[in-house]
Backbone bond lengths (Angstrom), bond angles and torsions (degrees), N, CA, C in turn:
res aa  C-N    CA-C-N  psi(-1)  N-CA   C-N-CA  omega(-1)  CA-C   N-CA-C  phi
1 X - - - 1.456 - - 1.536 109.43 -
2 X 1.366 121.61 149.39 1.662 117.30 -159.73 1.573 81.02 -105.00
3 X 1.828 91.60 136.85 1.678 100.65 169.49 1.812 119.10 -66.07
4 X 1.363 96.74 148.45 1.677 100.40 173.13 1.597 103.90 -59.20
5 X 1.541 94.65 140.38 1.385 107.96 -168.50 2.236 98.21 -77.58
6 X 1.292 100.14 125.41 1.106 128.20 176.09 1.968 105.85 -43.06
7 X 1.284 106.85 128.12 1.621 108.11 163.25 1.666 125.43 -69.98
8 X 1.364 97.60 49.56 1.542 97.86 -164.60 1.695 108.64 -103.80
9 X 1.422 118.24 -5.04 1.394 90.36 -178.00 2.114 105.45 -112.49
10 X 0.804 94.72 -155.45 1.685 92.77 -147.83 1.814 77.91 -95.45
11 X 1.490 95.55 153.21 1.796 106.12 -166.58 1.261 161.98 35.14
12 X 2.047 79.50 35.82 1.530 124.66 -166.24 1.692 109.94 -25.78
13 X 1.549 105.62 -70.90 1.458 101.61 177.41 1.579 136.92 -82.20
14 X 1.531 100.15 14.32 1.495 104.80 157.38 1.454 116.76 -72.77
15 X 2.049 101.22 -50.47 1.394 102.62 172.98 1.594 121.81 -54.10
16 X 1.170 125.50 -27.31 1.866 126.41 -163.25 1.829 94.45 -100.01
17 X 1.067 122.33 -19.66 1.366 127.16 159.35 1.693 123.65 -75.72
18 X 0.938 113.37 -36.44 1.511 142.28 137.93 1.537 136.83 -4.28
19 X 1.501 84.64 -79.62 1.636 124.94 -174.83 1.700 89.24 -99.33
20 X 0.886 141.06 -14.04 1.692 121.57 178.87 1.886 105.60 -111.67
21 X 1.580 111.50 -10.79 1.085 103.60 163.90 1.644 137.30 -133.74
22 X 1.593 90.76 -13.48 1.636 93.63 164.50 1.416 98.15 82.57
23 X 1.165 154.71 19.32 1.570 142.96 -141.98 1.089 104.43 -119.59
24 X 1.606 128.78 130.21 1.619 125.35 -166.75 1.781 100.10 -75.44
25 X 1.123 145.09 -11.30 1.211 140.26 169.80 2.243 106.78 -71.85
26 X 1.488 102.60 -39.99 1.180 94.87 -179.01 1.389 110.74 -70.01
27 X 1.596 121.83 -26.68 1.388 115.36 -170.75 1.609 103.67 -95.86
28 X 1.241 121.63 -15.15 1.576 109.55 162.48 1.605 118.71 -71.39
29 X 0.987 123.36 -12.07 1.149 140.80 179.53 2.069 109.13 -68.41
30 X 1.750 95.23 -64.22 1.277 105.91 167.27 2.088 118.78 -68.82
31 X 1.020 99.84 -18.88 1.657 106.72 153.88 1.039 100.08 -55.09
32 X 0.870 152.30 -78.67 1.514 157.84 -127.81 1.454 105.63 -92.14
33 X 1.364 116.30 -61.80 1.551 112.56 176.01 1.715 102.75 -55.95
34 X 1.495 124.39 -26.79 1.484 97.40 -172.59 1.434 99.55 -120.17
35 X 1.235 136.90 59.82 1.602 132.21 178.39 1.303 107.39 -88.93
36 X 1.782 112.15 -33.11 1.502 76.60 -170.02 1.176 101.61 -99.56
37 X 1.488 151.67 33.71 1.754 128.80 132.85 1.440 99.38 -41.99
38 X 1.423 118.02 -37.18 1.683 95.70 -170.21 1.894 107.13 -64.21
39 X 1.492 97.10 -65.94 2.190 86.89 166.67 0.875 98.77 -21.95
40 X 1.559 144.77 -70.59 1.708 133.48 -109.49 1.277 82.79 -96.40
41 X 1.431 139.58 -44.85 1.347 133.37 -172.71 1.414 130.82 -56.52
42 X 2.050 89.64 -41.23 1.620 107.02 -179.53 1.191 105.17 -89.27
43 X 1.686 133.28 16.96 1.316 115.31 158.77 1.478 117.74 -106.72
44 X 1.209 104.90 -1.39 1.796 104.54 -173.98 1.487 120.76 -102.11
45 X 2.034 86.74 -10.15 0.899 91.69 -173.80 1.963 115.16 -88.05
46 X 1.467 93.74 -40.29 1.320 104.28 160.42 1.385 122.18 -42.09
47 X 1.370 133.36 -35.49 0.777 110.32 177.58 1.940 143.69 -63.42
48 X 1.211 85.34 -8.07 1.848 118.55 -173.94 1.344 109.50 -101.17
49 X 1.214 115.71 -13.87 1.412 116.00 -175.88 1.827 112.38 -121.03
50 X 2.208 80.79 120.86 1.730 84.02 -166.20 1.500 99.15 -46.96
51 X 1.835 92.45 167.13 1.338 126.56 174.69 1.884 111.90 -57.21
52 X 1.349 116.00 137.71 1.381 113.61 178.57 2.010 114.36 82.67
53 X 0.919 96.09 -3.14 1.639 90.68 -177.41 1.528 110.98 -86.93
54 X 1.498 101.81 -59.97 1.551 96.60 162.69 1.585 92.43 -145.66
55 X 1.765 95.20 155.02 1.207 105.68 178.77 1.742 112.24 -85.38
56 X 1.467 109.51 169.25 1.920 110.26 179.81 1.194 97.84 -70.32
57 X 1.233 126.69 -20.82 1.815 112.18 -176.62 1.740 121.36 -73.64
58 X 1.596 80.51 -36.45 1.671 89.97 -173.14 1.969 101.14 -73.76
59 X 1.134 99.93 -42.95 1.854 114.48 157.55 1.622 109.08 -10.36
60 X 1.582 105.36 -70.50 1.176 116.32 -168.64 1.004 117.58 -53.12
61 X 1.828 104.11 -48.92 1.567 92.40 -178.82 1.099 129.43 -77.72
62 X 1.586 125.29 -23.92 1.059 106.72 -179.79 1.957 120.44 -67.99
63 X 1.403 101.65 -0.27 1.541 116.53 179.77 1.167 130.23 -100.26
64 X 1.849 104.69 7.01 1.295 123.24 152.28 1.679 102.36 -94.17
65 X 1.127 133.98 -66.89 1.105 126.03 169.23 1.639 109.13 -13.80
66 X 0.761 143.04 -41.92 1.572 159.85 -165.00 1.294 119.81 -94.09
67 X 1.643 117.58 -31.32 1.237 128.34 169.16 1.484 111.14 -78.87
68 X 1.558 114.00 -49.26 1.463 106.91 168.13 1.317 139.75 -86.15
69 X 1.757 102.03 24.52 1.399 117.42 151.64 1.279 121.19 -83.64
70 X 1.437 122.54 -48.70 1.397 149.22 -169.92 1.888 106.87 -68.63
71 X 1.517 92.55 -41.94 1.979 97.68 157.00 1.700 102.35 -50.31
72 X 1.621 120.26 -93.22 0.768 131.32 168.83 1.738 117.33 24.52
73 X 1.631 86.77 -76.85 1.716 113.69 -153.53 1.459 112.55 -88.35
74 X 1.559 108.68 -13.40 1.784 103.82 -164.70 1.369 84.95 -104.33
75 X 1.532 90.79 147.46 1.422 144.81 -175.98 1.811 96.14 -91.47
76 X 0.743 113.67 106.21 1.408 101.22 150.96 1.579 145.96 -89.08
77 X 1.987 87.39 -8.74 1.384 91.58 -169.50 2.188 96.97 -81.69
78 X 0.899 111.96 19.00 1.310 109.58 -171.13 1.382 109.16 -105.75
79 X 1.301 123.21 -0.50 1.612 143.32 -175.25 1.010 106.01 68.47
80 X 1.005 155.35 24.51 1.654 137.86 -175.73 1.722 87.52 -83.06
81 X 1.885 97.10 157.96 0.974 96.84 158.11 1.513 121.75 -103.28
82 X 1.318 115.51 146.86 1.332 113.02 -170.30 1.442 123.17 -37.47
83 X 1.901 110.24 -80.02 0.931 111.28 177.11 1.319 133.01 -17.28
84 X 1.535 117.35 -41.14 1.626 104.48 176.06 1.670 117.24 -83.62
85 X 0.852 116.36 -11.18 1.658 122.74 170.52 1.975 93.57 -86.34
86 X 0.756 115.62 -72.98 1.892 121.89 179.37 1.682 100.28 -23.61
87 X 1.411 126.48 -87.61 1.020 123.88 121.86 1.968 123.80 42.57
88 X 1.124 92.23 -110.77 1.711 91.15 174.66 1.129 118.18 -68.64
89 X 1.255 112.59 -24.22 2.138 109.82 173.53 1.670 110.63 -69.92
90 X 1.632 101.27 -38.39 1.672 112.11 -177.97 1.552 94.50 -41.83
91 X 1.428 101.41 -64.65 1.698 121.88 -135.41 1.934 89.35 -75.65
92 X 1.543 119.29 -30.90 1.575 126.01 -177.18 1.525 113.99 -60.76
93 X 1.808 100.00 -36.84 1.163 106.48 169.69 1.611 141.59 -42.45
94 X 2.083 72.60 -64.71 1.529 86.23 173.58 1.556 129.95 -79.59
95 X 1.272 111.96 9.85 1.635 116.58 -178.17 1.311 96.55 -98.37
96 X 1.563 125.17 -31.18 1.271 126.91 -166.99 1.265 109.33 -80.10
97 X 1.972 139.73 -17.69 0.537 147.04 -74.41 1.944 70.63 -163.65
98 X 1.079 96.88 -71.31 1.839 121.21 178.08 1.479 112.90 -64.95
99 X 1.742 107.72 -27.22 1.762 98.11 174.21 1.374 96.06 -79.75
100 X 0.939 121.54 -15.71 1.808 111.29 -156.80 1.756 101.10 -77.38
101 X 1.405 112.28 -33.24 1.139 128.47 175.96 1.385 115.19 -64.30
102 X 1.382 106.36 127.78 1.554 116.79 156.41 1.422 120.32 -64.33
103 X 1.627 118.47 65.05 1.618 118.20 -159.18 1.505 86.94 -105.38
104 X 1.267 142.74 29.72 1.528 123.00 159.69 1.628 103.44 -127.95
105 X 1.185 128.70 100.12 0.983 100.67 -173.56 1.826 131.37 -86.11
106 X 1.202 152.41 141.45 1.295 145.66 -94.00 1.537 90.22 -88.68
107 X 0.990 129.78 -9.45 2.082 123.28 -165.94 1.310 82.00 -95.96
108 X 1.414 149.48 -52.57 1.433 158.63 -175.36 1.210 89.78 -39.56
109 X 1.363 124.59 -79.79 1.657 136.47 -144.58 1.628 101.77 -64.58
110 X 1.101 105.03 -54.15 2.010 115.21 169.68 1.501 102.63 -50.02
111 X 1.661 133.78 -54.01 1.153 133.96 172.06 1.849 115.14 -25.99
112 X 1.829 90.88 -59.91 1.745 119.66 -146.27 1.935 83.02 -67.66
113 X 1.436 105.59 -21.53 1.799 101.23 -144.64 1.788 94.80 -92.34
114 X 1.839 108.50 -31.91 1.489 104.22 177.13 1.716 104.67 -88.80
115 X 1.386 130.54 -2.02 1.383 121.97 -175.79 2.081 89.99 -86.93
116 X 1.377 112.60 -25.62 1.541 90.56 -163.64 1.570 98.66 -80.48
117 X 1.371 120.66 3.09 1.872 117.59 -146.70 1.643 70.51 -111.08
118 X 1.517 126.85 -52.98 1.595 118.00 -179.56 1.331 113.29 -41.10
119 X 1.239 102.67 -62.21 1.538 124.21 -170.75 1.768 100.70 -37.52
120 X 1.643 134.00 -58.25 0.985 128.73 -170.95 1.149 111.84 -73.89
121 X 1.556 117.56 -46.58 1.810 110.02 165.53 1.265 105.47 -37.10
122 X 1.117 128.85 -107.49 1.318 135.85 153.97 1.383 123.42 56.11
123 X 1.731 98.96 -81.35 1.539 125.43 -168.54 1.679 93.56 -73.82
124 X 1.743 112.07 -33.57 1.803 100.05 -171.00 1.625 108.77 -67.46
125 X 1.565 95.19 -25.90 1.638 95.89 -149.33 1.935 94.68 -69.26
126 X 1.408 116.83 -56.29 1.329 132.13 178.26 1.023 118.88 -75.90
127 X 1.434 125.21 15.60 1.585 118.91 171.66 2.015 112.20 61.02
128 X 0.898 112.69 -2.97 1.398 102.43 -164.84 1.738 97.94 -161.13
129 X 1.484 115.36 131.74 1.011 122.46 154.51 1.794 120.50 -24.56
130 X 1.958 93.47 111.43 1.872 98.59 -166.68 2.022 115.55 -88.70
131 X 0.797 118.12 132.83 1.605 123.58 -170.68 1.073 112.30 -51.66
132 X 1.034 140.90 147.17 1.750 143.56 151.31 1.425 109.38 -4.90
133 X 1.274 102.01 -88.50 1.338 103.29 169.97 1.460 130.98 -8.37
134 X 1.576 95.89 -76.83 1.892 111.10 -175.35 1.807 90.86 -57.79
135 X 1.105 121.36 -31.37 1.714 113.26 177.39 1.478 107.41 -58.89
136 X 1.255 104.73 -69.25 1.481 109.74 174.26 1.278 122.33 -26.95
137 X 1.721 116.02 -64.35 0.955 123.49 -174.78 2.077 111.65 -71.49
138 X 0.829 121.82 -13.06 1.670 125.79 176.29 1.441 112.28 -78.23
139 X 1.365 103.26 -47.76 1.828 120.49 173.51 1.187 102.81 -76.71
140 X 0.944 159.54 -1.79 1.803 143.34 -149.01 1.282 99.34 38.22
141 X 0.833 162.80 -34.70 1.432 140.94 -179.65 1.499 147.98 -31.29
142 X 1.111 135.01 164.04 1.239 110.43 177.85 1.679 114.05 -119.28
143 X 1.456 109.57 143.81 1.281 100.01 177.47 1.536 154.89 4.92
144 X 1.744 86.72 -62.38 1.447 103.32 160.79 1.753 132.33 -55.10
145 X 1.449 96.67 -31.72 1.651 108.76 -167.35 1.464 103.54 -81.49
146 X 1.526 101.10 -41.03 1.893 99.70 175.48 1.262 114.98 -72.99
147 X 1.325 119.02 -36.01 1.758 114.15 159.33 1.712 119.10 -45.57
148 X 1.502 110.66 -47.65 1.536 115.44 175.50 1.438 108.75 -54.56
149 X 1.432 96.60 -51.24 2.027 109.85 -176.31 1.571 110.39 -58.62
150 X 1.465 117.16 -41.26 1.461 106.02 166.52 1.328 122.89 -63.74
151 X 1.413 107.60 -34.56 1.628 109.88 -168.77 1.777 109.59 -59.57
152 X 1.475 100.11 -51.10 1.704 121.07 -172.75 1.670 89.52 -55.02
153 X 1.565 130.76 -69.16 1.666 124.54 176.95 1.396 112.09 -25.59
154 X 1.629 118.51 -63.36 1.257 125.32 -148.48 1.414 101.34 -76.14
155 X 1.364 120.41 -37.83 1.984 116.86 175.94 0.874 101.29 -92.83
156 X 1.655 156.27 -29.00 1.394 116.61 159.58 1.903 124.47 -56.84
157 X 1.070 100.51 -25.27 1.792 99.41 179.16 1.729 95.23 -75.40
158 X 1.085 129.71 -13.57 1.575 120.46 -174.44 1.425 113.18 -89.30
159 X 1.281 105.47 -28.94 1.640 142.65 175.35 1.386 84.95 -57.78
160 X 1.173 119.40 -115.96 1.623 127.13 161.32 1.599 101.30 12.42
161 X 1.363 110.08 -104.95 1.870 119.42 179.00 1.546 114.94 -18.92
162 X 1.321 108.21 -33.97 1.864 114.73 173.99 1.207 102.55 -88.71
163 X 1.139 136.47 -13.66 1.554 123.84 179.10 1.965 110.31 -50.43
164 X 1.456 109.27 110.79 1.428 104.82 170.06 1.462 113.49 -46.93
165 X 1.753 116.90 141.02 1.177 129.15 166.71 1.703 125.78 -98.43
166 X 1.159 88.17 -22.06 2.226 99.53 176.49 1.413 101.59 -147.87
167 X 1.700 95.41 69.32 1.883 99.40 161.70 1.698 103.62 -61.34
168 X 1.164 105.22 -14.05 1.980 91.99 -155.43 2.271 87.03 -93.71
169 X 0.917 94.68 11.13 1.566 84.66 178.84 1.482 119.30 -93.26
170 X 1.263 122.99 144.89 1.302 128.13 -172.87 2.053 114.35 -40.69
171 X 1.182 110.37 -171.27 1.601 116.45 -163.50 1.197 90.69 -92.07
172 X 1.222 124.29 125.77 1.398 145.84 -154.46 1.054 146.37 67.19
173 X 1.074 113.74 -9.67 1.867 123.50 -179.79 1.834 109.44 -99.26
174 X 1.492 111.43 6.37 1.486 104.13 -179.13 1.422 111.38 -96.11
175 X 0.820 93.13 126.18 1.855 112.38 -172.60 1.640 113.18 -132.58
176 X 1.412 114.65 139.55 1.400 133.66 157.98 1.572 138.56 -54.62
177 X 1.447 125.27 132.28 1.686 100.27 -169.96 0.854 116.31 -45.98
178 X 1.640 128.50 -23.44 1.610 127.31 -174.97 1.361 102.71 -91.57
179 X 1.150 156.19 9.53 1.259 151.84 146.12 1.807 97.73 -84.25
180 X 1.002 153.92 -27.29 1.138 147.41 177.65 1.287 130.96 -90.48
181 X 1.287 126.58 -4.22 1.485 147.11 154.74 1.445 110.37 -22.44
182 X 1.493 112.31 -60.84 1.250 117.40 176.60 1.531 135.09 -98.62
183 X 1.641 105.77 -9.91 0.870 143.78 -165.41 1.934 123.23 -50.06
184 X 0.951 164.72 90.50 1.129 145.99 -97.13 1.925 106.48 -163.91
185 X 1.354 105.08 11.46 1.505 127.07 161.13 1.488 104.06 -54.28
186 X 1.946 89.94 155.71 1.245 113.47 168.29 1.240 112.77 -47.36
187 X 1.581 166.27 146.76 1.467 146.19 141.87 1.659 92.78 -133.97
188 X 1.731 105.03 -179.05 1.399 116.14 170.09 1.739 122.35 -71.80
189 X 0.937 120.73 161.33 1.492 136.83 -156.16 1.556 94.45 -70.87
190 X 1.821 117.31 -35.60 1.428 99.19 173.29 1.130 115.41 -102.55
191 X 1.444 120.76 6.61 1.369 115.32 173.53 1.532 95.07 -78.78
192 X 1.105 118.54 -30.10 2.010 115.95 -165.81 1.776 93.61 -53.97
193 X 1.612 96.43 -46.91 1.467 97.23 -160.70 1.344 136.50 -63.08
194 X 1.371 96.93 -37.25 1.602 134.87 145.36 1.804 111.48 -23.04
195 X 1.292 86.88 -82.00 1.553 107.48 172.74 1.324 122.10 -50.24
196 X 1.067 139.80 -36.63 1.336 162.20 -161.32 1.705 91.21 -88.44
197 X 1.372 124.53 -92.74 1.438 107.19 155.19 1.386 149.95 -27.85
198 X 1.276 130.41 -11.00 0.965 156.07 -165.02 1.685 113.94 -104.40
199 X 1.414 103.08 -52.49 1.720 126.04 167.21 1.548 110.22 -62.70
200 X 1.735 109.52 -24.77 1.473 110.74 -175.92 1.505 114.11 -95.24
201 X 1.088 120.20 -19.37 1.423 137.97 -176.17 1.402 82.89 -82.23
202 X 1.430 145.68 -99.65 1.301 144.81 -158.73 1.753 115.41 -61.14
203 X 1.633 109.51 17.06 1.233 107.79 163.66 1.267 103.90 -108.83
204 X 1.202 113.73 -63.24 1.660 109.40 155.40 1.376 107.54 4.39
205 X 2.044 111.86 -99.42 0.921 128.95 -160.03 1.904 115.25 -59.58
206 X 0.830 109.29 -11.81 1.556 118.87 161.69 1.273 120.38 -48.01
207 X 1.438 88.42 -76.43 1.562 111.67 160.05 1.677 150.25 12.38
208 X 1.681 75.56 -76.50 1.354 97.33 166.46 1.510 141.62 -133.70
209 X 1.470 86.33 38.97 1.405 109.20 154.45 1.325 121.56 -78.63
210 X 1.518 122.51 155.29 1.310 129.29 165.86 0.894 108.06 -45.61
211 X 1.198 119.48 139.94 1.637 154.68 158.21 1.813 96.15 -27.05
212 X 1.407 136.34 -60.83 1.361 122.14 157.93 1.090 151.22 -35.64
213 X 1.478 118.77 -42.11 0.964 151.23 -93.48 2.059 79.77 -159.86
214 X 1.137 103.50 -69.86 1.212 101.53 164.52 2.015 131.19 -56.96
215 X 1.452 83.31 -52.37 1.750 70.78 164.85 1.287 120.84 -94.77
216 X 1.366 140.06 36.21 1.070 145.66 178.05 2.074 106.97 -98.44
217 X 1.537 75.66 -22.60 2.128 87.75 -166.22 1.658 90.09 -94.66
218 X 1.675 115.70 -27.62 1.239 95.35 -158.78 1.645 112.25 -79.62
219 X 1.706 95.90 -28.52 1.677 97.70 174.32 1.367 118.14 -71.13
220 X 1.733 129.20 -37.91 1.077 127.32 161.28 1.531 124.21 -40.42
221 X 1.445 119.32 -50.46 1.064 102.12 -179.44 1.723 133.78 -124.76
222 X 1.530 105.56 10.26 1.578 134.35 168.46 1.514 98.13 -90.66
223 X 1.364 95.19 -71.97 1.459 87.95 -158.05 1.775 120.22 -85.09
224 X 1.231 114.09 -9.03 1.862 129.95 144.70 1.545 74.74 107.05
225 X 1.262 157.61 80.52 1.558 147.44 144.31 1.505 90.90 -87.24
226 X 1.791 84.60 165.03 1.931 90.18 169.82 1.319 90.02 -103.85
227 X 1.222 114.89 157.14 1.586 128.66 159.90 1.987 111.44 -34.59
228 X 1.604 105.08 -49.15 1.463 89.85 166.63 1.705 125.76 -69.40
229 X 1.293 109.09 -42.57 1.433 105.80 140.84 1.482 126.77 6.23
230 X 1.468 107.74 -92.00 1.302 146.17 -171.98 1.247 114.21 -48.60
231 X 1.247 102.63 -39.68 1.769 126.82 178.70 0.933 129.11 -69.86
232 X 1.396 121.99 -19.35 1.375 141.58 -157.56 1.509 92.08 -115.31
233 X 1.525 114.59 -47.65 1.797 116.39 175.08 1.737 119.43 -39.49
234 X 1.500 94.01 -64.54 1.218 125.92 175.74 1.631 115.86 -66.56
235 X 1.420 129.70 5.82 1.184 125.20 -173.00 1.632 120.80 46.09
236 X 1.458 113.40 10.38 1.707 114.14 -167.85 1.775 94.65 -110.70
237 X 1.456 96.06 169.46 1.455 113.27 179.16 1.818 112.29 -72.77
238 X 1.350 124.38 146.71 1.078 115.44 -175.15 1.686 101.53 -86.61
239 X 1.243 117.76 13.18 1.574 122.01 160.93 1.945 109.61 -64.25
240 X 1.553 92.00 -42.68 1.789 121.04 -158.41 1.452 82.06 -52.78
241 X 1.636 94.23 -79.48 1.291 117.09 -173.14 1.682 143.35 -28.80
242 X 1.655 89.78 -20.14 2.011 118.40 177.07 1.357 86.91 -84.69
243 X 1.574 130.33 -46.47 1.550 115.70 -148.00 1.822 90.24 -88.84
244 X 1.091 118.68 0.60 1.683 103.15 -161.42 1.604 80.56 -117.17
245 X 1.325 131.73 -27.20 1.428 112.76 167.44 1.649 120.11 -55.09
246 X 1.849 109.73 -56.66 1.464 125.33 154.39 1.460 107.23 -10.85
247 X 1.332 112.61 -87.60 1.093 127.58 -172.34 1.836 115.99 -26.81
248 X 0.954 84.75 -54.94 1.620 112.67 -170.81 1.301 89.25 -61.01
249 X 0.822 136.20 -108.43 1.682 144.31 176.70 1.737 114.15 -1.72
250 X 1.521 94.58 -45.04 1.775 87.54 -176.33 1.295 97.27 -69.30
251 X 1.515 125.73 -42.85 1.441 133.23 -136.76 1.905 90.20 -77.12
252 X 1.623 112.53 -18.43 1.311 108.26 -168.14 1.813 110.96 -98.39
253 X 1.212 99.14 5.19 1.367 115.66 -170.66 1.341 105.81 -111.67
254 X 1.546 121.58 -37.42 1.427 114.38 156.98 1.613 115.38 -53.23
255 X 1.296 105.05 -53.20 1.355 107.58 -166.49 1.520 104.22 -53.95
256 X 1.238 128.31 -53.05 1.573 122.89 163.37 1.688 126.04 -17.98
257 X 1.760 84.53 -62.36 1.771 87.72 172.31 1.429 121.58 -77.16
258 X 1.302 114.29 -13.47 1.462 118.79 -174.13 1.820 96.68 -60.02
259 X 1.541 107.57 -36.66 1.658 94.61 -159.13 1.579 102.10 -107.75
260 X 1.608 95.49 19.05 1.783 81.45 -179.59 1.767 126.08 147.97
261 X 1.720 82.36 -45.18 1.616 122.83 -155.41 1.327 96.03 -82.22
262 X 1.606 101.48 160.12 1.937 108.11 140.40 1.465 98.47 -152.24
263 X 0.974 119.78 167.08 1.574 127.23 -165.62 0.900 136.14 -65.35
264 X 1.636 80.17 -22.96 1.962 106.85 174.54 1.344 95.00 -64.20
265 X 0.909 131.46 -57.01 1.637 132.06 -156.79 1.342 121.25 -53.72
266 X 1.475 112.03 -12.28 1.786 128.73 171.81 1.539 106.95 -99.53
267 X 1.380 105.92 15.58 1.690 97.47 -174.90 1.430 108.02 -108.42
């Protein structure tokens, strides 16, 4: 016989009031106790996502939309705690939210597609990862446009990295390739394998990045800093800090194709 599920997670009898009646007063209620995962989501998330694509307001909503799915769907009698299921539906929302959107618009995307093909000329011709500038100046472009062109590279590969990997898995265990990097769960024998390759390709490409460039990804996304964070470490502007994340991202997306790969191919 399965034991009675324990009063252990936080707003026990909203949830069992909840689950026995379905009632839009009980689930506005749980709105409220969990809104701000939606803030907490739409601020971390903003921070990664160039300027002008979507605003934190519009963020929110689509991360309520997401919260009152994740009401909906969690089980409580299964113990999870919410927040981490709340959480990935918020954050599923709002990524899903941004593909649906026509947020590149088509001269951008042609921009993003000849700055990554420069970018590798580039790096062969000079031995060394080439500056904005030398981009600028190779493309005709101007500053601004290769800043846009990095930005559009660096959030579509993040786009990608958030793509869920086990939607079909129970309330709490669904996680993103970029939540699984470090990740060290039970999974299937080809997901291990998958994964296992996957951790080596982005160690690789770690690697041999600049010394900046490298710890800029590792605090962002090991050690959880915000980019303003980061800024303050590094004594640099959190302007610096967007273009040296950019950077980072293309430089890890070449390296993918350099050996074969593209990112899609882990999705």
């Amino acid at each position: 016989m399965r034991p009675a599920v324990k009063e252990t997670i936080p707003h026990f009898p909203l949830w069992r009031k909840y689950r026995e009646n379905h009632d839009s007063v009980t689930q506005e209620n749980l709105i409220k106790q969990y809104g701000h995962l939606v803030e907490q989501m739409a601020s971390r998330l903003s921070l990664t996502i160039p300027k002008n694509i979507i605003p934190k307001e519009d963020l929110i909503g689509l991360g309520y939309i997401g919260l009152i799915e994740a009401i909906q769907k969690f089980d409580y009698k299964k113990g999870y705690q919410f927040e981490t299921f709340g959480l990935w539906r918020i954050k599923g929302a709002m990524i899903d939210g941004i593909r649906k959107m026509d947020w590149v618009p088509r001269g951008l995307r042609e921009k993003a597609k000849k700055l990554n093909t420069a970018f590798r000329q580039l790096e062969q011709t000079l031995m060394r990862s080439p500056s904005e500038e030398e981009l600028s100046q190779y493309l005709d472009m101007s500053l601004e446009e290769v800043d846009q062109a990095l930005s559009t590279l660096s959030f579509s590969t993040l786009l990608s990295l958030n793509e869920p990997i086990n939607a079909n898995e129970e309330d709490g265990k669904k996680q993103s390739r970029l939540d699984q990097i470090s990740d060290n769960n039970s999974i299937s024998q080809v997901q291990q394998l998958q994964m296992e390759e996957f951790r080596k390709l982005i160690s690789n490409g770690i690697d041999i990045m600049p010394e900046k460039e490298r710890l800029v990804i590792s605090l962002l996304y090991y050690e959880g800093l915000t980019q303003v964070e980061i800024a303050e470490v590094l004594n640099l502007t959190k302007g610096r800090i967007s273009q040296i994340h950019s950077q980072a991202i293309l430089r890890l997306r070449r390296s993918f194709e350099a050996q074969g790969f593209s990112l899609d191919s882990f999705m």
